[in-house]
N, C-alpha and C positions, 0 to 999 in steps of 0.2 A: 603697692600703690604709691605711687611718687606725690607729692604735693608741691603747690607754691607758697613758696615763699617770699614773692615779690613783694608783698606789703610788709612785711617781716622787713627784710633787705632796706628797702624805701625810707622806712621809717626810720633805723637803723642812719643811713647817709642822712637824712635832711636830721635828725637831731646833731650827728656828728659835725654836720656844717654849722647850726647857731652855735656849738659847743666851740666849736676854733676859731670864728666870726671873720670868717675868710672863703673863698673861692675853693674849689676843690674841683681839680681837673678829673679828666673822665679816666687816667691813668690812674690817679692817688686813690679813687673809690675802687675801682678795677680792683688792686691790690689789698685794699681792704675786705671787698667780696670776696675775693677769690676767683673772680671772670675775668670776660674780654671788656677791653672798652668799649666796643663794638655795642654789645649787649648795654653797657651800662650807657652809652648813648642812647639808643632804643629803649630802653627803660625810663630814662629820665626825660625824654619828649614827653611823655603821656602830662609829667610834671608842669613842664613848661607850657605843653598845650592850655593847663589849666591853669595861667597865670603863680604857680609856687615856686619855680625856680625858674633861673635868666642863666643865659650861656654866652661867654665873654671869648672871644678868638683871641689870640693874643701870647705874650711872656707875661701878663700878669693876667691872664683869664681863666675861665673854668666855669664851674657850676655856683654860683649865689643861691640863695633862698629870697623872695622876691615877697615875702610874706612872715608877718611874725607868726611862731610857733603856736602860738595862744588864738590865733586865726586859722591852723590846720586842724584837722584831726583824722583819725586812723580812716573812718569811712572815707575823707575826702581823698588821701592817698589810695586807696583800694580803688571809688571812684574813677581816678585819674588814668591808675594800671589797666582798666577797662579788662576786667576779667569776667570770661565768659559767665561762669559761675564757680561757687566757692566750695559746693556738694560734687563729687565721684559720682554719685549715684543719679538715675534720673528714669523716663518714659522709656516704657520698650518702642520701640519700631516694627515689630517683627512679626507682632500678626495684627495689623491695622483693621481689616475686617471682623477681627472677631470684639463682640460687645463685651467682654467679661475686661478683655485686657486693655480698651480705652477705658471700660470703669476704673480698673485698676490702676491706671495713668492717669484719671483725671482725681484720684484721692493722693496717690502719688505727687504730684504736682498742687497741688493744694496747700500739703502738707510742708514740700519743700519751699513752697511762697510766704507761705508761716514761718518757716525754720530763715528763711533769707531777710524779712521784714524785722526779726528780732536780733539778729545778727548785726544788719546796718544800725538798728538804733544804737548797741550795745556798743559797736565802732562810733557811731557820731556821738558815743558820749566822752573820749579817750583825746583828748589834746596832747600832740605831741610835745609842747610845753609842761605837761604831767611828767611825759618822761625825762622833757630834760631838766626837770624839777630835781628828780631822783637823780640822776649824773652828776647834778650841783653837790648835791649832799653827798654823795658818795665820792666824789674830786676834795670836797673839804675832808672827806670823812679822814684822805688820803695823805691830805695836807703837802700835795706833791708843789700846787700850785702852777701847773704848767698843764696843756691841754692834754686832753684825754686820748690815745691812739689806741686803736686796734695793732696785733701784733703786728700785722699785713701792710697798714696801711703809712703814710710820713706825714708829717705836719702838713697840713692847709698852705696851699700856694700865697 
């Protein structure tokens, strides 16, 4: 069963952008991912659609964060990614006339609106600021004193 990781990922870039407090072109995250830039343009629209990051054309542009950290949070980047749903599992289709298997769909479905309602809250409780709380402390813990890079990725434009 494959999963996304898009908010995983998302999260991941927009801490690493307040963490270097610079620009980050759609290449340097590219390589930090492990994708195309392609993809991480596509990706990062959903962002920008919703006001959290600004995209700079340019030799000195890239991706900004357009919003403090302590104003995001994990549901609002999930939000943004507009994913369909976050469960594999869901409604059969496949014998719509019969009454047993809408019951079963509609407890199904119930069930998974419950399991979806406690999930967003548990995301809108997570500020990505929390995380880059943790990155602070673990940069000091390091004492390197210079930003923090993925193996992938190179310093912030």
């Amino acid at each position: 069963m494959s999963k996304d990781s898009r908010l995983a990922r998302m999260a991941h870039v927009l801490v690493h952008m307040a963490f270097n407090d610079g620009a980050a072109t759609s290449d340097t995250i590219a390589r930090m991912l492990n994708t195309n830039p392609v993809v991480v343009r596509r990706t990062m629209a959903g962002l920008r659609d919703r006001g959290y990051v600004a995209s700079e054309k340019g030799p000195r542009g890239g991706w900004r964060l357009t919003r403090p950290l302590e104003n995001l949070t994990l549901l609002d980047v999930h939000q943004a990614l507009e994913t369909a749903s976050v469960f594999t599992i869901g409604p059969s289709d496949g014998h719509v006339a019969c009454a047993v298997e809408r019951m079963a769909n509609r407890a199904i479905t119930g069930a998974l609106n419950r399991a979806s309602a406690a999930l967003e809250a548990a995301l809108g409780q997570v500020r990505l600021s929390d995380i880059l709380a943790e990155g602070q402390a673990l940069r000091a813990a390091m004492d390197q004193g210079r930003p923090h890079q993925c193996p992938n990725a190179v310093a912030a434009q």
